[in-house]
N, C-alpha and C positions, 0 to 999 in steps of 0.2 A: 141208640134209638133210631128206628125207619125213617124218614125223610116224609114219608107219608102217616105220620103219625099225627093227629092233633096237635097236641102239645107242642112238639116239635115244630112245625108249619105257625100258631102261633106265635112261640116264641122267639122265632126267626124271624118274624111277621116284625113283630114288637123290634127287635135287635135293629130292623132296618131303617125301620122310622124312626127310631132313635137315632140313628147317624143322618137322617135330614133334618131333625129338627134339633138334637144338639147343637149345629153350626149354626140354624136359624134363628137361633135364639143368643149366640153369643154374643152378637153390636147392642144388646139389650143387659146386657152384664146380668142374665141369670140361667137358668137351667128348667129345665122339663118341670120337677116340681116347686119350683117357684113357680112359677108359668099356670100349673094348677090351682094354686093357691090365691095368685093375684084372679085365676077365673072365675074362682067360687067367689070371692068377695065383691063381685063387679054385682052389685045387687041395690034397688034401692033404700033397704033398711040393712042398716048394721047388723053385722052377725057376732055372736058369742065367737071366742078361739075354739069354745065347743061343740058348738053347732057348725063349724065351719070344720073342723076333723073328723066330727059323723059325716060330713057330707063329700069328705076326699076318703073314706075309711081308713084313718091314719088316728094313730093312739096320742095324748093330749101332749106328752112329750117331744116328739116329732114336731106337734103343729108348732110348740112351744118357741124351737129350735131357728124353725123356718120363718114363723113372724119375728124370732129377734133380728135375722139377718136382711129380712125387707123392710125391716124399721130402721136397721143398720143404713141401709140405702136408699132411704126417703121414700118407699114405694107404698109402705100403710104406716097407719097410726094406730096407736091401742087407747083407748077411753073407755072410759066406765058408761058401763052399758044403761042405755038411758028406762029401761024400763025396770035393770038389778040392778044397783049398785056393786052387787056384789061381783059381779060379774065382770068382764072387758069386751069391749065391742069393736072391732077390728072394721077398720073403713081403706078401701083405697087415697092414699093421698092424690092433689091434680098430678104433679108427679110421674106416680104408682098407675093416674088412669092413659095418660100419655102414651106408657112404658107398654102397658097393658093391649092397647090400642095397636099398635106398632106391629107388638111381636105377635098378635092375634094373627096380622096381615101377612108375618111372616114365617108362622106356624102352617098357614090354611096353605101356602105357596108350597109349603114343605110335604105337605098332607097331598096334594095336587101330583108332584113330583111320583111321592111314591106310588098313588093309587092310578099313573099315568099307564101301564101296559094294560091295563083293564077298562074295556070299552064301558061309557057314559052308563048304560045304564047296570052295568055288571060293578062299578063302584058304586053306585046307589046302592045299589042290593045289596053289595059287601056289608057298609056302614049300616046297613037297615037290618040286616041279620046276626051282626054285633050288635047291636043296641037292643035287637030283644033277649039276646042273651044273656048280656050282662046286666 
């Protein structure tokens, strides 16, 4: 594939940030998609494990996977969801909002690094032309 391909530049894009913010995230004992996961739930009403896997587009097994290993490690809690019973309501533990807090500071540091050879407003724009994208 071209160098100058979409896709390619992408996901090189992607590859790279991923090596500042995997190590950014290590003193915090988790990874990228914990890190997404504790971010959706930073919310003030609890969210379904449902509603919180529509909103990472991640299938309910996955989410399954990733709340047992952040319950594993004190970071959320699962309770029945106060408006279904039927349901679970996944909440940040104080914790989970700590951890949360931390690695936000040391995510945005990582985000900073990489978007650093691109002048002030040419990383605005960047992020501003990814977001209407996606």
């Amino acid at each position: 594939m071209s160098p100058r391909r979409l896709g390619y530049l992408l996901k090189h894009a992607g590859l790279r940030l991923g090596e500042l913010t995997g190590p950014a995230l290590e003193p915090y004992a988790i990874d990228g998609r914990e890190f997404a996961v504790l971010s959706v739930l930073r919310t003030r009403e609890p969210l379904s494990q449902l509603a919180a896997a529509q909103r990472l587009g991640i299938d309910r097994t996955t989410m399954v996977a990733l709340l047992d290993g952040l319950e594993r490690k004190r970071l959320v809690a699962r309770r029945p969801h106060p408006d279904d019973r039927r349901k679970n309501a996944v909440e940040l533990t104080g914790h989970g909002r700590e951890v949360l807090e931390s690695a936000t500071r040391a995510v945005e540091a990582a985000e900073e690094a990489f978007l650093a050879p691109l002048p002030g407003d040419d990383a605005r724009a960047l992020r501003d032309l990814l977001e209407r994208l996606v």
